[in-house]
N, C-alpha and C positions, 0 to 999 in steps of 0.2 A: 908081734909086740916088739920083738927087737929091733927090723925097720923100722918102727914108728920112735921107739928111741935114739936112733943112730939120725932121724931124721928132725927129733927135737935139739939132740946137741950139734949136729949141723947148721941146724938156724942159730942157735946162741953163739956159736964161735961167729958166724958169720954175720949176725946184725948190722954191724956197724959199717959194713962193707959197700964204700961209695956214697955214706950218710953224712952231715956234716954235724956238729954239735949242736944240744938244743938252743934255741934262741927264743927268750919274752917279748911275746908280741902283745899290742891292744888293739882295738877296733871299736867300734859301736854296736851295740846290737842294733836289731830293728825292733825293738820294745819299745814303746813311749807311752803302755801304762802309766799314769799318774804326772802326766807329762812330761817327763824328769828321761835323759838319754843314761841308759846302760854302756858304761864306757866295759867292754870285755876283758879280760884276761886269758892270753893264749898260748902254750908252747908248740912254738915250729922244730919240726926235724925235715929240714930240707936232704933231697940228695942230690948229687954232683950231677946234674943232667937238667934241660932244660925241656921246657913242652909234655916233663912229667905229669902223669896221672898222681891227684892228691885225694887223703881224705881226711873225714872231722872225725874224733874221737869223741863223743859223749862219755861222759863219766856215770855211776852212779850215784844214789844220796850219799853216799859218803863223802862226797867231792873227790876231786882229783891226785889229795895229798895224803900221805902216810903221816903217822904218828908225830913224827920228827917235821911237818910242814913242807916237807922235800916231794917234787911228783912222786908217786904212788908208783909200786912196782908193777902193776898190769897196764897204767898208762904206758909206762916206759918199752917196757916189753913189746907193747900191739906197735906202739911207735916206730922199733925197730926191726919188728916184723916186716909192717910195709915197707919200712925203708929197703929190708934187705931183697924186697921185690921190685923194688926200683920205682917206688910212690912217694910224695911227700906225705906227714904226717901231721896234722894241729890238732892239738890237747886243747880243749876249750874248756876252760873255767867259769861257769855261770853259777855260783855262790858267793863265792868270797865280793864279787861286787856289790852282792846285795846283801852284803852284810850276815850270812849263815857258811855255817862250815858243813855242817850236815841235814838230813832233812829225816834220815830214819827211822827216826826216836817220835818225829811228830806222825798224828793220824792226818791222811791224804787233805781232807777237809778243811785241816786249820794250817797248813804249809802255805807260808809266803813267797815260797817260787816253785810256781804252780808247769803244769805241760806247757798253758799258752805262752808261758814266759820262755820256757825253752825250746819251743818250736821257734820260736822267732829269734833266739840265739840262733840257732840251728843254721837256719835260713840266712843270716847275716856272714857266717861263718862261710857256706858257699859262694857267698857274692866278695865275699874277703880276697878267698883262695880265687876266684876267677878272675879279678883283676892284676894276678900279679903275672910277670912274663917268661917265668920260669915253670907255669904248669898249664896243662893241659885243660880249659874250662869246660869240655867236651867229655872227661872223664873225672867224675868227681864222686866222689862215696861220703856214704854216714856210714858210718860205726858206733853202736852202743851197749854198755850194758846196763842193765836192770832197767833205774828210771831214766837212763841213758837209752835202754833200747826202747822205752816205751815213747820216747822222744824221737828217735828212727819212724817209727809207727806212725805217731802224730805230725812229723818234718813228710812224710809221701802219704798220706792218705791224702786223696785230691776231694774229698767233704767235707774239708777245712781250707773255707775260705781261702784266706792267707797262701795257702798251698796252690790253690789253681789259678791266683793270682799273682803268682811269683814268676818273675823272670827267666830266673833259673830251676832248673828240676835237675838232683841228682841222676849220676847215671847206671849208680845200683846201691845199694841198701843192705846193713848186716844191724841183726840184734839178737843179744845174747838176753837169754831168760830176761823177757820182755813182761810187765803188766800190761793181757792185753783187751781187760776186761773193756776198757773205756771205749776204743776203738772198733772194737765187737759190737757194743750197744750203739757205736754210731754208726756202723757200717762201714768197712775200709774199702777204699778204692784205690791200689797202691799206682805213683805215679813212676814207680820206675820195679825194676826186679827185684826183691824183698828174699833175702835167706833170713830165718828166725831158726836159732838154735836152743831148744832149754832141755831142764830136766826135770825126770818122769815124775823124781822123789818132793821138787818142788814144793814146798810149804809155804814161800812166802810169795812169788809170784808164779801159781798153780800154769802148771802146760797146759791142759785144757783148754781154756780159753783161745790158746796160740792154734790149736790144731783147729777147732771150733772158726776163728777167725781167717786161717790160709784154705779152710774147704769152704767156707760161704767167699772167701776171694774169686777162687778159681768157678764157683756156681756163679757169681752173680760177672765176673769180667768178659766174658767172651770172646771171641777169637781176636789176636793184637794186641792183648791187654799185656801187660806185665805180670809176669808170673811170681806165685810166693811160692817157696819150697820150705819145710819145716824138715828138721831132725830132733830128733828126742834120744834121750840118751838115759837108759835105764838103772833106776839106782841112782842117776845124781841129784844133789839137790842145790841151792841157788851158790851161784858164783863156782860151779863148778870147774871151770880153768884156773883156780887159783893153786897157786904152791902151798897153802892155808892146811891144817885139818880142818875135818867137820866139828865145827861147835853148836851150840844153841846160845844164841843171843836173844834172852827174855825181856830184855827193852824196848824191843820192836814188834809192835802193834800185827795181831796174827787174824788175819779176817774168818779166816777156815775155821781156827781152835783160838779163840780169843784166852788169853794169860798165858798161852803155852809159850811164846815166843816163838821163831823160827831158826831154822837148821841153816848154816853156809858153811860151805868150806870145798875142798878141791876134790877131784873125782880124776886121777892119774889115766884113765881111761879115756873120758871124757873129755878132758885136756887133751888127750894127744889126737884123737877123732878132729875133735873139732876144729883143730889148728887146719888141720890138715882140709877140711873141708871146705874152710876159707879160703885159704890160698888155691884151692881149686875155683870155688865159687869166681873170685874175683882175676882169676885167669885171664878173661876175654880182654878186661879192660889192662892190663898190663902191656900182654904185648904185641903192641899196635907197631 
């Protein structure tokens, strides 16, 4: 445990090291539901090196912002994570264009920005970062959490259209406590290497599914496929890498125990695990 702490405060002193400061950026999605273009909103953290490997950070229904409308402290955080592994990083904001700040509080059914919406942010987000001539198009990642990772899920399942028709294919895939019922029921066929991270205690997006969906991967891919690996992490429950406590938040729609609300909050264990698991995961593509 002590390593694992000597080795969280070595990444915080070190963040920022060879990063440059965040920069607003916009782009288009590739949305043109309803005919109308999604113009995006995005925060770059570039770092001082050219032909870097980059990746998009999905947000979840909370959007990307903290209380005070300032990015949110686990954007920022993952942001200068990668940076301090030598990655670009984009915060992609796919609410506030469409006019929502949250989506939590609504049930899946009646939200107006929906997965297909944010796959095709997603997707848009890749073609962004690989036109530019400071990264790497060859090494590109998703990152997400909650309906951010379930948006991971739906951005590389290649039985979504969209997906196997796409230009570009990431070149590896993270999501954290993913809903991953949807993608379960359609069959996932990941187009690139998928690590899913959740927890066991989960009440609001159940692991079950996640493990259910990485062993019908690994049955139905066979040999050359891209691989899913799953961690589960015992005792946590959703948004487990927050610096948060556990609370219950009874405003958000509970599928499992309908009125109970659901449990989030940070798991110091779980947090340091998984940091850790990442930056291994995503080794290969570093350092090239």
């Amino acid at each position: 445990m002590i390593r694992g702490l000597r080795w969280l405060v070595a990444v915080g002193c070190a963040a920022m090291f060879g990063a440059q400061a965040q920069t607003e950026v916009a782009f288009d999605s590739l949305d043109r539901r309803g005919g109308q273009v999604v113009t995006l909103k995005a925060w770059w953290f570039g770092v001082d090196k050219r032909q870097a490997p980059a990746v998009v950070l999905l947000h979840g229904c909370s959007g990307p912002y903290d209380h005070r409308g300032r990015l949110g402290e686990r954007m920022r955080e993952y942001a200068q994570l990668f940076n301090q592994q030598g990655m670009h990083a984009l915060v992609v904001d796919s609410l506030t264009p469409r006019g929502e700040t949250e989506l939590c509080t609504q049930r899946v059914g009646t939200r107006q920005v929906t997965q297909a919406n944010r796959r095709l942010d997603a997707l848009a987000s890749l073609h962004w970062l690989a036109q530019r001539p400071d990264v790497d198009a060859q090494r590109l990642g998703l990152v997400g959490w909650s309906n951010g990772g379930s948006t991971v899920l739906s951005t590389t399942n290649l039985r979504q259209r969209e997906v196997r028709d796409a230009p570009l294919q990431p070149a590896f895939a993270v999501a954290f406590y993913p809903g991953c019922e949807a993608d379960l029921r359609r069959g996932y066929q990941p187009s690139a290497p998928l690590l899913v991270l959740v927890g066991e205690a989960d009440d609001w997006t159940p692991a079950a599914p996640c493990h259910a969906l990485a062993a019908q991967a690994g049955i139905d891919g066979g040999a050359g496929s891209p691989a899913v690996q799953i961690e589960a992490y015992a005792g946590a429950y959703h948004g487990f890498d927050s610096h948060a406590p556990v609370r219950v938040r009874k405003e958000v729609p509970n599928g499992l125990h309908p009125g109970e609300g659901v449990h989030v909050g940070g798991n110091p264990e779980a947090l340091q695990r998984s940091r850790q698991r990442l930056i291994e995961f995503i080794a290969p593509w570093v350092g090239r």
